[in-house]
TIVO-2410 file (N, C-alpha, C; in nm, 3 decimals):
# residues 175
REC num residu      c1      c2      c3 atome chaine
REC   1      X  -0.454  -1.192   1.066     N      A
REC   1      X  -0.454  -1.131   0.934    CA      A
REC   1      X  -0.480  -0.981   0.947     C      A
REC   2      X  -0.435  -0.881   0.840     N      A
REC   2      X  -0.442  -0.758   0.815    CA      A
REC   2      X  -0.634  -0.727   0.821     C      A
REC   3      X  -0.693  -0.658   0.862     N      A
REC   3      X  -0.822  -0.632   0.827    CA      A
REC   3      X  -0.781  -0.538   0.704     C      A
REC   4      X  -0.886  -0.479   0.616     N      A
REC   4      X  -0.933  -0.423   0.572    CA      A
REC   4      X  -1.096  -0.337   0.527     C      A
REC   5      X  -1.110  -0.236   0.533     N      A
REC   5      X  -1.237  -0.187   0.510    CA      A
REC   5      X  -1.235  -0.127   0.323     C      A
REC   6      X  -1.342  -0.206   0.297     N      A
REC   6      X  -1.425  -0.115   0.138    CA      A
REC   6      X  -1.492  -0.005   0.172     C      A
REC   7      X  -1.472   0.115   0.072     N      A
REC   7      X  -1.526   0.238   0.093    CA      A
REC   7      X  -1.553   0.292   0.012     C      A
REC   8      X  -1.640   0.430  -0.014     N      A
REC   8      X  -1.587   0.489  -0.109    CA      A
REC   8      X  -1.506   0.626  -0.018     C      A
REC   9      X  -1.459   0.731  -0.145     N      A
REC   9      X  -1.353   0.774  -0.125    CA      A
REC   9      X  -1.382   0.882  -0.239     C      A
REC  10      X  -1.473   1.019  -0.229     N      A
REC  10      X  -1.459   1.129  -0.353    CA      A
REC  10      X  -1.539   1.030  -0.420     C      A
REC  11      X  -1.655   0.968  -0.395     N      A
REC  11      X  -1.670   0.829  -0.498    CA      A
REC  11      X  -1.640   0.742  -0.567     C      A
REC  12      X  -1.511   0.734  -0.558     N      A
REC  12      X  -1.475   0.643  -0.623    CA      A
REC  12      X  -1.465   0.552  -0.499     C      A
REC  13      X  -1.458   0.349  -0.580     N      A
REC  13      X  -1.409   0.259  -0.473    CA      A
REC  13      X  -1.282   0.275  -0.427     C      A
REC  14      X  -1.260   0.227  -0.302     N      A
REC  14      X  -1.132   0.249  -0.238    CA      A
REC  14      X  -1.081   0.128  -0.113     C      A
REC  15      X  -0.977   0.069  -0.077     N      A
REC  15      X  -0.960  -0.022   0.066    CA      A
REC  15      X  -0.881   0.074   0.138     C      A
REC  16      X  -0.919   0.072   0.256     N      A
REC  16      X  -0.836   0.128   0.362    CA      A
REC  16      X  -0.811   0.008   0.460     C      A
REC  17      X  -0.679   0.057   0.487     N      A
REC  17      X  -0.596  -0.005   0.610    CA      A
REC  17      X  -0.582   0.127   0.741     C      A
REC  18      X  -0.581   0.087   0.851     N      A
REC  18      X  -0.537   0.149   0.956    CA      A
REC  18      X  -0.465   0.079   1.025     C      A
REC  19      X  -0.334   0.126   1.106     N      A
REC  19      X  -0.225   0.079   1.202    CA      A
REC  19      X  -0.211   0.180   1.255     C      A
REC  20      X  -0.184   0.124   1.381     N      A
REC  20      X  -0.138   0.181   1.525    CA      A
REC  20      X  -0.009   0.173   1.534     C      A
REC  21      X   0.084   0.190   1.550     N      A
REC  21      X   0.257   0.197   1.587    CA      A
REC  21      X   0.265   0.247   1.773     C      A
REC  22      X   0.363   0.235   1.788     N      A
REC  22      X   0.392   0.288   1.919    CA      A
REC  22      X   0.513   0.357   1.872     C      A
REC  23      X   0.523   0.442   1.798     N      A
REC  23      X   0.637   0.561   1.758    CA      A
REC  23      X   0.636   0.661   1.685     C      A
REC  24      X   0.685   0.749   1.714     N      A
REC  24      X   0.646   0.867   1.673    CA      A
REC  24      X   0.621   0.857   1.500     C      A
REC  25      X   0.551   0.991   1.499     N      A
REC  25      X   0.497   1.053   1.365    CA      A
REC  25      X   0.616   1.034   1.281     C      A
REC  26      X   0.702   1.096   1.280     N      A
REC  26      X   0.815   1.133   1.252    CA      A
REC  26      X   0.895   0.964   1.211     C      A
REC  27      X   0.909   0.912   1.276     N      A
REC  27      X   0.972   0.771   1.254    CA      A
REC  27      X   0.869   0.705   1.116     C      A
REC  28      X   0.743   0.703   1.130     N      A
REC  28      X   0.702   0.609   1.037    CA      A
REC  28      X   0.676   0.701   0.927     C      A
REC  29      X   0.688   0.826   0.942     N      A
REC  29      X   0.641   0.932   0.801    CA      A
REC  29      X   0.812   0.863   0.757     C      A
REC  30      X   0.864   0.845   0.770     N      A
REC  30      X   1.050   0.827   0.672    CA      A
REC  30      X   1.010   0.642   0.650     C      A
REC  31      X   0.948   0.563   0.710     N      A
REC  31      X   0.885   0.434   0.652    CA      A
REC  31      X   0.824   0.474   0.486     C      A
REC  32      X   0.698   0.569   0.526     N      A
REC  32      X   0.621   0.515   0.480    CA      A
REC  32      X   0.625   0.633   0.338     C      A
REC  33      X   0.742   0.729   0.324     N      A
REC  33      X   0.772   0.825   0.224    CA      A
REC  33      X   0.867   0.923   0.151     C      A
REC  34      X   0.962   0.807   0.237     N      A
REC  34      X   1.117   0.835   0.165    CA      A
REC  34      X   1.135   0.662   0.154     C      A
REC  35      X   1.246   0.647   0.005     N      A
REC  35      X   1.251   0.560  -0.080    CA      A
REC  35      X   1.337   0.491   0.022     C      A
REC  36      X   1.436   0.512   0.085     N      A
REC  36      X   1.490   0.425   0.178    CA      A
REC  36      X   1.359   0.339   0.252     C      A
REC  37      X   1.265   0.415   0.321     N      A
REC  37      X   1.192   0.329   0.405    CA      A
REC  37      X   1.107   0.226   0.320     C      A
REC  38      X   1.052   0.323   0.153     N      A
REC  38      X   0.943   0.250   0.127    CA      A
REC  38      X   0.995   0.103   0.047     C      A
REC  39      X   1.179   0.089   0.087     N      A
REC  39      X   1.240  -0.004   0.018    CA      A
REC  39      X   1.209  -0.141   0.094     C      A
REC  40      X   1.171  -0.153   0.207     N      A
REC  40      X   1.166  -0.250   0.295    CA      A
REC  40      X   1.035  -0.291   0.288     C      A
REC  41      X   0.924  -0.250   0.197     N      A
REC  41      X   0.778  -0.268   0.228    CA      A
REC  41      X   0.682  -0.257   0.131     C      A
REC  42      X   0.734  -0.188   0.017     N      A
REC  42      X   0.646  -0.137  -0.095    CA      A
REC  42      X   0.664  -0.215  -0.198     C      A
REC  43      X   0.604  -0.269  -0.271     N      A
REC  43      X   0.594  -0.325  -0.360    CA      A
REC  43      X   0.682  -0.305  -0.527     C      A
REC  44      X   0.759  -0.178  -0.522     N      A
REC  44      X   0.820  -0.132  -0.599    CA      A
REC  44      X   0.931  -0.069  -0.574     C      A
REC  45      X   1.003  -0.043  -0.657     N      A
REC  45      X   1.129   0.070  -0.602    CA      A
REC  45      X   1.074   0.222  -0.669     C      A
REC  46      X   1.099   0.314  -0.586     N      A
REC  46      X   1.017   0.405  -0.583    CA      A
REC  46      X   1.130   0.493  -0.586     C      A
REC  47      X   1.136   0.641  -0.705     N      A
REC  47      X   1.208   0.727  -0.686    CA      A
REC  47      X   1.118   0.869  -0.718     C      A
REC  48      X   1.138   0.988  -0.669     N      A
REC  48      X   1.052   1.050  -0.643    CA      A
REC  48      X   1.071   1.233  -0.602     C      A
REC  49      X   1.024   1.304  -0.678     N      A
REC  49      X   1.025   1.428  -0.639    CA      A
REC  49      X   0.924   1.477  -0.544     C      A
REC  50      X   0.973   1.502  -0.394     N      A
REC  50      X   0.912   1.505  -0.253    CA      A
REC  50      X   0.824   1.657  -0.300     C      A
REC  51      X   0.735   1.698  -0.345     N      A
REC  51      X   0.656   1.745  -0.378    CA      A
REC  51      X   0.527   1.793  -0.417     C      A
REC  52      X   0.422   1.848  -0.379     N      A
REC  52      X   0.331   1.840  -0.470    CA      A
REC  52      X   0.321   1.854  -0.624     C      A
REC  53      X   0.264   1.764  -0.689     N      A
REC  53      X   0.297   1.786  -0.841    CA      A
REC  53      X   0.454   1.724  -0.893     C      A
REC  54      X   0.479   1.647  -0.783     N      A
REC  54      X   0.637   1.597  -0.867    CA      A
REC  54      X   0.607   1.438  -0.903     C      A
REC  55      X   0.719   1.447  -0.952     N      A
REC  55      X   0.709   1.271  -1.058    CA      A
REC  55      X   0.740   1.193  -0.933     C      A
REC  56      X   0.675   1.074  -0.968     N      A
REC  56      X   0.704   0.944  -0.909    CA      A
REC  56      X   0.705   0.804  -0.982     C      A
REC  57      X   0.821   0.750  -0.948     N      A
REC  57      X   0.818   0.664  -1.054    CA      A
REC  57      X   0.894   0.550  -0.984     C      A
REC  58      X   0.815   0.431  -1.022     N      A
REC  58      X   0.791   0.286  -0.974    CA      A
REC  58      X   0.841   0.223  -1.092     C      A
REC  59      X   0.947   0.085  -1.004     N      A
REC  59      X   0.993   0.011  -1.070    CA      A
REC  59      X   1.006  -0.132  -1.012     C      A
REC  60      X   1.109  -0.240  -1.092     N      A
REC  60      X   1.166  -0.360  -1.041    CA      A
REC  60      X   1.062  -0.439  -0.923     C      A
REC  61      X   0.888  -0.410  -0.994     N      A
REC  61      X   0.846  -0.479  -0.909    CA      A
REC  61      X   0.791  -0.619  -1.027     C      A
REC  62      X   0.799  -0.751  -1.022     N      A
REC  62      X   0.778  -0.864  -1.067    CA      A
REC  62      X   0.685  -0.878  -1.140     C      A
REC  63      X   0.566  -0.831  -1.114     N      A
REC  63      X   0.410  -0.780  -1.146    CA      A
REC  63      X   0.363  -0.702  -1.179     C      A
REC  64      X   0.445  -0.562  -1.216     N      A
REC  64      X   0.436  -0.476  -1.233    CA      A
REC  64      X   0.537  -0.416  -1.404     C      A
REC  65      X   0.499  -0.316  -1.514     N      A
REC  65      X   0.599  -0.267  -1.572    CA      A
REC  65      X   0.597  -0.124  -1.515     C      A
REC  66      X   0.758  -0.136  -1.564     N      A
REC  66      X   0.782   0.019  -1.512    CA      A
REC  66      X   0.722   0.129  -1.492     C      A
REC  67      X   0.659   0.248  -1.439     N      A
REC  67      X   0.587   0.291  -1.456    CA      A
REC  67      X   0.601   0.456  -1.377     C      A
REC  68      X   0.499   0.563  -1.445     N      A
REC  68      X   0.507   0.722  -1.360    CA      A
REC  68      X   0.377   0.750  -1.302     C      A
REC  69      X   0.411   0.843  -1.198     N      A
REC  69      X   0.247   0.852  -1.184    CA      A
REC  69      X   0.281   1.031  -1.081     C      A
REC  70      X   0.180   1.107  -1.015     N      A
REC  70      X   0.210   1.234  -0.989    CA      A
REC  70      X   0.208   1.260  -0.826     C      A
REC  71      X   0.295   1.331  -0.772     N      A
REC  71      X   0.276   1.305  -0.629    CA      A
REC  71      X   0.171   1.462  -0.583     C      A
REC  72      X   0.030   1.414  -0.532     N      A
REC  72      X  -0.088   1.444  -0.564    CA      A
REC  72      X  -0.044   1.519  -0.403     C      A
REC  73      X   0.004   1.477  -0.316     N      A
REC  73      X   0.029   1.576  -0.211    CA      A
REC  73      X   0.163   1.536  -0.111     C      A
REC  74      X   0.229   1.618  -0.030     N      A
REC  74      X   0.322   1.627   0.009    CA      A
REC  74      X   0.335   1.671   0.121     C      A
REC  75      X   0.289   1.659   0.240     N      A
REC  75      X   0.275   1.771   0.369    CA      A
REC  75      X   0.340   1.663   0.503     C      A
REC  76      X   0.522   1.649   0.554     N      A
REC  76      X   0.534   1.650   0.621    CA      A
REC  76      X   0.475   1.704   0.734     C      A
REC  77      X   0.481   1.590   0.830     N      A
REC  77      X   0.539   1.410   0.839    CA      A
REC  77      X   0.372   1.377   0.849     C      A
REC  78      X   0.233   1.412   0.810     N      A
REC  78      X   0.157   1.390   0.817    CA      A
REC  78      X   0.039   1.307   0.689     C      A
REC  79      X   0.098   1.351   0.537     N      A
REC  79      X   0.038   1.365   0.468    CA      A
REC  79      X   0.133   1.310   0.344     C      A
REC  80      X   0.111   1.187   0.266     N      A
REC  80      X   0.222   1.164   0.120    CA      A
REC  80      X   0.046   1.109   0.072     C      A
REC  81      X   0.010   1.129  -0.072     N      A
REC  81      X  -0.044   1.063  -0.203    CA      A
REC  81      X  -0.015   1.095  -0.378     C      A
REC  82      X  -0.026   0.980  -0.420     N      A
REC  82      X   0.000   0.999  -0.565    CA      A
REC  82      X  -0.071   0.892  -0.600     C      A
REC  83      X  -0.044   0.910  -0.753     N      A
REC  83      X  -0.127   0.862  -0.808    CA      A
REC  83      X  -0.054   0.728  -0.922     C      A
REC  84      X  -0.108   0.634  -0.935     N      A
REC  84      X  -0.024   0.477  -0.989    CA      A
REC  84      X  -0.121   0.385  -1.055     C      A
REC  85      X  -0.118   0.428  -1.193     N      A
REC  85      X  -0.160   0.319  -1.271    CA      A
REC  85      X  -0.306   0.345  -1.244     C      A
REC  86      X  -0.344   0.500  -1.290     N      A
REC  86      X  -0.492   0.485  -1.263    CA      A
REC  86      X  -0.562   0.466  -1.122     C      A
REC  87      X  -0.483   0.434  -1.026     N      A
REC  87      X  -0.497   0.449  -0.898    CA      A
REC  87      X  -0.464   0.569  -0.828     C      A
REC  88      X  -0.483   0.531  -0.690     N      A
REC  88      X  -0.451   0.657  -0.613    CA      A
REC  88      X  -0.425   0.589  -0.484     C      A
REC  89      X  -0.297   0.646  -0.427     N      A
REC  89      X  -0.221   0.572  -0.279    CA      A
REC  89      X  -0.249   0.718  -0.209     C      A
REC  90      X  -0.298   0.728  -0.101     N      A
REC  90      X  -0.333   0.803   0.034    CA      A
REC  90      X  -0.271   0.739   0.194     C      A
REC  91      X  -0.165   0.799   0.215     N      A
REC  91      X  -0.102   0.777   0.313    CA      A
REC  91      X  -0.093   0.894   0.439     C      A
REC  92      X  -0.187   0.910   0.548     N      A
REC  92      X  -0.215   0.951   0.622    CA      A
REC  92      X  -0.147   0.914   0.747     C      A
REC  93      X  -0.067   1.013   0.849     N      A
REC  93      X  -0.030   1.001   0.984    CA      A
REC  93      X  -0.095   1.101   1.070     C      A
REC  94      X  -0.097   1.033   1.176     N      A
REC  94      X  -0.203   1.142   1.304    CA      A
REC  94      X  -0.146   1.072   1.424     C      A
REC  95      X  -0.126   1.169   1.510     N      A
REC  95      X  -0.073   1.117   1.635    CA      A
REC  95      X  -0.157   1.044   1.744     C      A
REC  96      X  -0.109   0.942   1.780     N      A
REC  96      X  -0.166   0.851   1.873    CA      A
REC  96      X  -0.126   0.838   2.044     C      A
REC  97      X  -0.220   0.910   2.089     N      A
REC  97      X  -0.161   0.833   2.209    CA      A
REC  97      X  -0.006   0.945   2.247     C      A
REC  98      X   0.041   0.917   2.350     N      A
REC  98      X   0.143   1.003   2.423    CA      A
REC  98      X   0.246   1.016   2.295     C      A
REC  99      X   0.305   0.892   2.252     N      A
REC  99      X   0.434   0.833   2.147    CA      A
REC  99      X   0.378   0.766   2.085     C      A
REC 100      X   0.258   0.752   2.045     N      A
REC 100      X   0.230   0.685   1.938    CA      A
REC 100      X   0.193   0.719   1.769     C      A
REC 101      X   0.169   0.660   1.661     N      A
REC 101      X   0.090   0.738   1.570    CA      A
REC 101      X  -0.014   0.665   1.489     C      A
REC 102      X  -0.118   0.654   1.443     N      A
REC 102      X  -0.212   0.604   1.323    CA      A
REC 102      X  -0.205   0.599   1.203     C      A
REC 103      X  -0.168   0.521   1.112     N      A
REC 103      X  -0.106   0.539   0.999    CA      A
REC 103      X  -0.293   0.477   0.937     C      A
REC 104      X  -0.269   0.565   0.811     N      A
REC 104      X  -0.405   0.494   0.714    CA      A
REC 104      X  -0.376   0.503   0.596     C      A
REC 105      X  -0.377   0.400   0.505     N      A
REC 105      X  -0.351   0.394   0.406    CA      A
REC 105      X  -0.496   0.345   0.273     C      A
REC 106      X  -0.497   0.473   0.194     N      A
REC 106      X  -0.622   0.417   0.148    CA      A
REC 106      X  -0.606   0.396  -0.020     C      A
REC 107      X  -0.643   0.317  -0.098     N      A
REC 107      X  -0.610   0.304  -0.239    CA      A
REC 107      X  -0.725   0.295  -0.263     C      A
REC 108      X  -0.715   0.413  -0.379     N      A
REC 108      X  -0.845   0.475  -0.427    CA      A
REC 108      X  -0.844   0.384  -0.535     C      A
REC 109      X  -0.934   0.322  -0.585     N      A
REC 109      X  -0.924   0.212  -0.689    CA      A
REC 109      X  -0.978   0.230  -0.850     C      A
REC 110      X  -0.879   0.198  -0.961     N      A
REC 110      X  -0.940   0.268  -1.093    CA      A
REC 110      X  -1.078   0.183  -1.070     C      A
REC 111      X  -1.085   0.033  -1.081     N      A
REC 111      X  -1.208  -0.022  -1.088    CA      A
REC 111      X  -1.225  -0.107  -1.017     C      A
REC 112      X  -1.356  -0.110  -0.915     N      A
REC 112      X  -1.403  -0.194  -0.825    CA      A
REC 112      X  -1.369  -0.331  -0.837     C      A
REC 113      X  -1.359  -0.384  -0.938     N      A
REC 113      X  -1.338  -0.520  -0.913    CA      A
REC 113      X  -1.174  -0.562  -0.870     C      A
REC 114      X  -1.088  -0.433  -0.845     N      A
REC 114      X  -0.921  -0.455  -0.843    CA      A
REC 114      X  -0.968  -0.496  -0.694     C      A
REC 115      X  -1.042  -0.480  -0.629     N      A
REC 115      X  -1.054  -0.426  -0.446    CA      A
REC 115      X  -0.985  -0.571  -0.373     C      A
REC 116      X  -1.023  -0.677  -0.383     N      A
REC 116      X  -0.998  -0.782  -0.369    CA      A
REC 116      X  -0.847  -0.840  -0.336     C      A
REC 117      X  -0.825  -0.785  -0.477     N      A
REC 117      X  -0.671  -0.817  -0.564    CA      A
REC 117      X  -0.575  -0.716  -0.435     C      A
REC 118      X  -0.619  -0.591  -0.485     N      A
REC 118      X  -0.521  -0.517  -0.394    CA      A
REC 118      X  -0.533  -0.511  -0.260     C      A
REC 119      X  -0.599  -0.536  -0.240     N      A
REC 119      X  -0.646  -0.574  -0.041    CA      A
REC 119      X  -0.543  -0.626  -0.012     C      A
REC 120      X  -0.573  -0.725  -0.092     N      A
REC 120      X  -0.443  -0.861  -0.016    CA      A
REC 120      X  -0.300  -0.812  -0.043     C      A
REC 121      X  -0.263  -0.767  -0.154     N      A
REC 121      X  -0.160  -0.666  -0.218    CA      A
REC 121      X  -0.089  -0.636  -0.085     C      A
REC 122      X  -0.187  -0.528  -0.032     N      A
REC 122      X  -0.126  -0.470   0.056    CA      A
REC 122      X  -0.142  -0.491   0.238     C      A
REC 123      X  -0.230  -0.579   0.203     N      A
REC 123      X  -0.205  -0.668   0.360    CA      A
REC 123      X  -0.074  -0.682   0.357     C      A
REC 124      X   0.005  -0.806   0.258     N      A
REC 124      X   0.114  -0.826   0.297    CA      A
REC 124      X   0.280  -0.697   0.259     C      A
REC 125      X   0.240  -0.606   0.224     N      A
REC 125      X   0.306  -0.490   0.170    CA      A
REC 125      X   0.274  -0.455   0.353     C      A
REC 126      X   0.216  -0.455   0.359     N      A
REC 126      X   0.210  -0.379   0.540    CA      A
REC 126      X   0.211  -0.466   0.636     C      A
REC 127      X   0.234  -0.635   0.657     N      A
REC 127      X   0.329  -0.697   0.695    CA      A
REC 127      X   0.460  -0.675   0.690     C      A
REC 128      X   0.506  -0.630   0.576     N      A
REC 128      X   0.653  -0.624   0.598    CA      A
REC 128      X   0.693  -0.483   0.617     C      A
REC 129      X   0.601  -0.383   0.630     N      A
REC 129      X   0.603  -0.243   0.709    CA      A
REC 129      X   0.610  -0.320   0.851     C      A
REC 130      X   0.529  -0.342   0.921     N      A
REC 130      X   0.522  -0.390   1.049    CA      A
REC 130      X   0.647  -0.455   1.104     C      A
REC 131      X   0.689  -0.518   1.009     N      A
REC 131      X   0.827  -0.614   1.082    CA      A
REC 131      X   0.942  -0.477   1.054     C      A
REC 132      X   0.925  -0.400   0.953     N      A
REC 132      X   1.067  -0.281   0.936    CA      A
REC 132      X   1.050  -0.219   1.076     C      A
REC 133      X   0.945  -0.194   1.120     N      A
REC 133      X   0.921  -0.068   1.199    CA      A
REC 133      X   0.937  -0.137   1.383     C      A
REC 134      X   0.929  -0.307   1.365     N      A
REC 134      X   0.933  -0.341   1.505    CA      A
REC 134      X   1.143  -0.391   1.496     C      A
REC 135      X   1.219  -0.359   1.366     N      A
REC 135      X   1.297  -0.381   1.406    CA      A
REC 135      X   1.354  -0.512   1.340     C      A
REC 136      X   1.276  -0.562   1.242     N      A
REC 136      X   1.286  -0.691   1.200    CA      A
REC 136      X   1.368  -0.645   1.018     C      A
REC 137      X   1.429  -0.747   0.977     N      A
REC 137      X   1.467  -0.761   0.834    CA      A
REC 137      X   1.415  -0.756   0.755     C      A
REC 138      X   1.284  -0.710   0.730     N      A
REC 138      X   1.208  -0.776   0.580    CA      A
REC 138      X   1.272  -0.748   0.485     C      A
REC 139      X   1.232  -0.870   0.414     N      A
REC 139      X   1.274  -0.892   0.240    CA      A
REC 139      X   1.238  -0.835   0.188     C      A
REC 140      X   1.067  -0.765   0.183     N      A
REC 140      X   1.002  -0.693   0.059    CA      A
REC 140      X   0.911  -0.788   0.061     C      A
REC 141      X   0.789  -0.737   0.047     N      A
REC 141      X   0.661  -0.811  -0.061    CA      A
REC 141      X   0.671  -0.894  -0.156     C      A
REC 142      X   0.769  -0.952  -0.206     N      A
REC 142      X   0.786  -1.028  -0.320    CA      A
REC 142      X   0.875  -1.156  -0.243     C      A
REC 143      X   0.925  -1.130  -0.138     N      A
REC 143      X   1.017  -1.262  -0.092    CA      A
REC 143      X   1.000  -1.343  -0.046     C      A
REC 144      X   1.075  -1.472  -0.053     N      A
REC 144      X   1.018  -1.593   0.021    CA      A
REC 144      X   0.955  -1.560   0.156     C      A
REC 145      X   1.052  -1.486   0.235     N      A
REC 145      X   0.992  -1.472   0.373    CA      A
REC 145      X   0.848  -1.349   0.377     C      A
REC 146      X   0.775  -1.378   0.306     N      A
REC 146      X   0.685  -1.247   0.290    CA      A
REC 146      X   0.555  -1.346   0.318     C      A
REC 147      X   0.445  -1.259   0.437     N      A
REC 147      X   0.322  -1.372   0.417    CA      A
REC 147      X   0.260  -1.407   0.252     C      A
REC 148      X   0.219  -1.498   0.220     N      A
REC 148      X   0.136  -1.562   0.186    CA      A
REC 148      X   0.062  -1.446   0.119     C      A
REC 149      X  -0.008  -1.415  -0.034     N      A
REC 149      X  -0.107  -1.318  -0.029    CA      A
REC 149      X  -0.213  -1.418  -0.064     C      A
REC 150      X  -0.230  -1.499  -0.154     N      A
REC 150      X  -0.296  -1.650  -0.170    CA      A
REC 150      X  -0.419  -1.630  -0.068     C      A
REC 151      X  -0.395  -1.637   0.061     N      A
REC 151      X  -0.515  -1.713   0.141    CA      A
REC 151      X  -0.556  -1.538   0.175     C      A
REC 152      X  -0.521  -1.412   0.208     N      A
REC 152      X  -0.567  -1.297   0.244    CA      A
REC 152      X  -0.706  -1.286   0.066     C      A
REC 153      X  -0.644  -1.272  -0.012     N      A
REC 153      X  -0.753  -1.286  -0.146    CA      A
REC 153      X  -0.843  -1.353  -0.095     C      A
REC 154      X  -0.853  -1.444  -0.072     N      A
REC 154      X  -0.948  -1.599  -0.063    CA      A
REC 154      X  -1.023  -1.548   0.027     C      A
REC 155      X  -0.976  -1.481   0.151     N      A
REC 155      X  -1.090  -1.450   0.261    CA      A
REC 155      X  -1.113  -1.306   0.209     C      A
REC 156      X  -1.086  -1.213   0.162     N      A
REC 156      X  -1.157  -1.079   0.137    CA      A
REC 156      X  -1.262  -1.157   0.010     C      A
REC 157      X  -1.242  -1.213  -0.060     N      A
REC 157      X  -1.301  -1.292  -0.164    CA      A
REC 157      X  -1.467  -1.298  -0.125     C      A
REC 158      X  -1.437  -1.400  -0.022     N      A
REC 158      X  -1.541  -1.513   0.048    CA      A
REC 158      X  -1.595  -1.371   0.123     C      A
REC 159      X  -1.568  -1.251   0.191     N      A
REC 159      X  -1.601  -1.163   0.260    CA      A
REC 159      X  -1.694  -1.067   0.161     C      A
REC 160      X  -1.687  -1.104   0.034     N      A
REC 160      X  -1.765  -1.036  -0.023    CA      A
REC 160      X  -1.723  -0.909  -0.084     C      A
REC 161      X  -1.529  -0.869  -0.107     N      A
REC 161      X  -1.507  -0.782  -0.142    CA      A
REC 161      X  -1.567  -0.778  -0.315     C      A
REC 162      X  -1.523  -0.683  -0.375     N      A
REC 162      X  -1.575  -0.702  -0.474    CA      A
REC 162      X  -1.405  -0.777  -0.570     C      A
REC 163      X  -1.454  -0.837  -0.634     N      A
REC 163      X  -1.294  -0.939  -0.714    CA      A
REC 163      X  -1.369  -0.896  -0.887     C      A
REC 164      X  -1.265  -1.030  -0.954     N      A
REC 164      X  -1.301  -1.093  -1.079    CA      A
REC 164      X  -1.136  -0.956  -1.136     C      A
REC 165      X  -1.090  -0.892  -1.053     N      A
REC 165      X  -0.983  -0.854  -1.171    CA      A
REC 165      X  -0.868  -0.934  -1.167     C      A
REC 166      X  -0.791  -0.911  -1.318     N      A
REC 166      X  -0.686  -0.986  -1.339    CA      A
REC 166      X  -0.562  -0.977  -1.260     C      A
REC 167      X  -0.545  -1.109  -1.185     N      A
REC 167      X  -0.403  -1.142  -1.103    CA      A
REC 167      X  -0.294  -1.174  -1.189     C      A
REC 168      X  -0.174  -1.012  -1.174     N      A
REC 168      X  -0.095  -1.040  -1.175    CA      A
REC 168      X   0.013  -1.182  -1.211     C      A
REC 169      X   0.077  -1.245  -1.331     N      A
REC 169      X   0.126  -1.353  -1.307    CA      A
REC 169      X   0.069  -1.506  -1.275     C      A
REC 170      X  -0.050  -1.477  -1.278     N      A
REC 170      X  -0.159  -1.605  -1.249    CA      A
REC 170      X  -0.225  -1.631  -1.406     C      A
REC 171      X  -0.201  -1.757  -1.392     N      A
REC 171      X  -0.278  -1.852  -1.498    CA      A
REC 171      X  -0.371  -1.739  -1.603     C      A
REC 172      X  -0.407  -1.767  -1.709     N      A
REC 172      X  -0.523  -1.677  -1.715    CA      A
REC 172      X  -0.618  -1.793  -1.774     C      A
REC 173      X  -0.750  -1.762  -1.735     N      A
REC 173      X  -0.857  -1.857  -1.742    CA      A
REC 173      X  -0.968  -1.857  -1.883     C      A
REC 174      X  -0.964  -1.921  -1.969     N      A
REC 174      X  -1.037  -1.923  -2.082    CA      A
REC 174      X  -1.162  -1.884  -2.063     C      A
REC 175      X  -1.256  -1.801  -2.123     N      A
REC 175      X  -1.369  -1.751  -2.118    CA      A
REC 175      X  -1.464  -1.870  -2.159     C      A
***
């Protein structure tokens, strides 16, 4: 399974992910922040003025309505964040190793109790980064062939992230 760490972040709550790649900076900065790459992995279709201060705007994701949000920074091939639904996506590259690079991805969270929810979110959103980048087909986060997010919840859950926000498309439970 994907680890994840709870943090804060400027104070606010936040999950970070870290990955290792064995390829250059340059290869996974076009993954992880041009709409071609973030088509294979992101949870949305994403169109976007490559900018600081430009629009970004998310769509055609299942769970999601349409939606804008501001691209908060811009600094090829090292540096993409904006901001989504009251959130905040931080996508960090640093070079690893001879050919390698460190990717970190941190979502600054409107409210602590999302931490849970989106953990798992993006465990499997960075499963299917992992299979684009070794060369593999992914479907997208939403497809049959996509892990499981079900049991990643359940163990950040039981791990003590912080939960109780509303899932997406799930039942809703009478008070």
């Amino acid at each position: 399974m994907n680890r994840v760490t709870f943090i804060t972040f400027d104070g606010r709550p936040a999950v970070q992910f870290q990955r290792t790649y064995p390829h250059p900076v340059e290869r996974v900065w076009a993954a992880v922040s041009e709409p071609e790459g973030l088509a294979h992995w992101f949870p949305s279709t994403v169109r976007m003025e490559p900018r600081e201060g430009g629009k970004i705007e998310f769509s055609d994701d299942p769970h999601m309505y349409s939606s804008t949000g501001t691209v908060l920074a811009f600094e090829p091939p090292h540096r993409f964040a904006f901001s989504w639904e009251g959130d905040e996506i931080h996508l960090e590259l640093a070079t690893e190793g001879d050919s390698g690079c460190r990717l970190t991805l941190t979502n600054v969270l409107a409210a602590e109790n999302t931490a849970a929810r989106n953990a798992a979110g993006w465990s499997v959103c960075l499963a299917e980064l992992d299979k684009h980048l070794t060369g593999a087909s992914p479907e997208g986060p939403h497809s049959g062939s996509a892990e499981p997010w079900q049991p990643y919840y359940e163990a950040y859950v039981a791990e003590g992230m912080p939960s109780g926000a509303e899932i997406p498309g799930a039942p809703q439970q009478d008070a």
